[in-house]
Each structure stands twice: as C-alpha cells, then as structure tokens.
N, C-alpha and C positions, 0 to 999 in steps of 0.2 A: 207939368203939362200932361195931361189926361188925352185918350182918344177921341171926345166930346172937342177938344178944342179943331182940330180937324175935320169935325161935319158941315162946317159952311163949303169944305171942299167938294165932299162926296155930295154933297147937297147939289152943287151948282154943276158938276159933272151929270149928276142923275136930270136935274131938270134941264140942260142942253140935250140930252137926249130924248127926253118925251119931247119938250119942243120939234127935232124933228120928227119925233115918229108921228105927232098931230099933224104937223104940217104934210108929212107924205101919205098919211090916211084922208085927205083931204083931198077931190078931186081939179078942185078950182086954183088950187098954190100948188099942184104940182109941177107945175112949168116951172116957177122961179122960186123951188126951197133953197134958202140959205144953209147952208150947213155950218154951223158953232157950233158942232158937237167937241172934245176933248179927245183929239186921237192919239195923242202922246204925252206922258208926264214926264220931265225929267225930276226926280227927288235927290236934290246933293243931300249927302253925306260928310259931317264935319271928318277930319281925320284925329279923334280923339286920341286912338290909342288905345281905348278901352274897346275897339268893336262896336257893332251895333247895341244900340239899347231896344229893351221891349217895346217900346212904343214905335220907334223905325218897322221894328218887326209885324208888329199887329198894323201899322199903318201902310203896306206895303203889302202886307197879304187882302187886306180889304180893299184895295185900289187897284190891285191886278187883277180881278175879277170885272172890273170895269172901261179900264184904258189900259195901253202898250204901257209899261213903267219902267223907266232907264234908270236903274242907280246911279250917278254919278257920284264919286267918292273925290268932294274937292280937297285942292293940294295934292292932290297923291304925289307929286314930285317931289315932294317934302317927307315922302314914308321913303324905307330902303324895300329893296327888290322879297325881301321876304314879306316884312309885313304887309306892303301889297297883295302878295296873294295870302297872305294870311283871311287881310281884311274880302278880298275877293273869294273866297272859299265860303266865311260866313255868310256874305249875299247869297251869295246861290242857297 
C-alpha cells in the first residue's frame, strides 16, 4: 500500500472544504451554507506489535495539517500496560 492509495481521502477532505469556502464567498448562500466539511478523523491503528509502520506515519502527518486526527490504537485492551505506552509514545 502506497501513500497514492489514500488520496481519494485527502482529495475529498480538500474539496469539502473549497465547497464551503465558495459557498461562503458567495453572497446569496450565505444564509443556508451547509457545512460538510471534515472536522474530525478518527485513524484506528491495528495493534500489531510491530508499531507504527511508515505509511501510518507519512499518512498522519499529511492529514494533520488538514483535520483534528485522533489516533485510535484498536484492541488496546489486548496490549499489557507497557506496550501501551510503548505504542502511545511512538504516536506522539
């Protein structure tokens, strides 16, 4: 999986927000703009074991520049209390 397979995302993030920034540059829709914009991502995280891989990493740094992004690292109830923060140390 390549960074390329994840641009329909960033795509569809970027054009929810031109959407509305036409819509609020517009003085006749400004009464009833819809907002679709993207204001939260959650991104799970499998709990492999191995940590993040590069492409979490570069996928995560290029999304945070655009929307709020929640790691969610699922299972965690299935990690012990170390690897936990283990795997939480390399998010951050």
């Amino acid at each position: 999986m390549s960074l390329s397979s994840f641009l329909p995302i960033v795509n569809y993030i970027d054009a929810q927000f031109e959407s509305y920034l036409t819509a609020e540059r517009a003085s006749e829709m400004r009464i009833n703009i819809s907002d679709k914009r993207v204001h939260a991502l959650l991104y799970f995280i499998p709990p492999s074991g191995h940590g993040l891989k590069e492409l979490d990493i570069e996928f995560m740094k290029k999304l945070s520049n655009k929307v709020n992004l929640i790691p969610v690292i699922s299972k965690a109830d299935s990690l012990t209390i170390e690897e936990q923060m283990d795997f939480k140390r390399q998010v951050n």
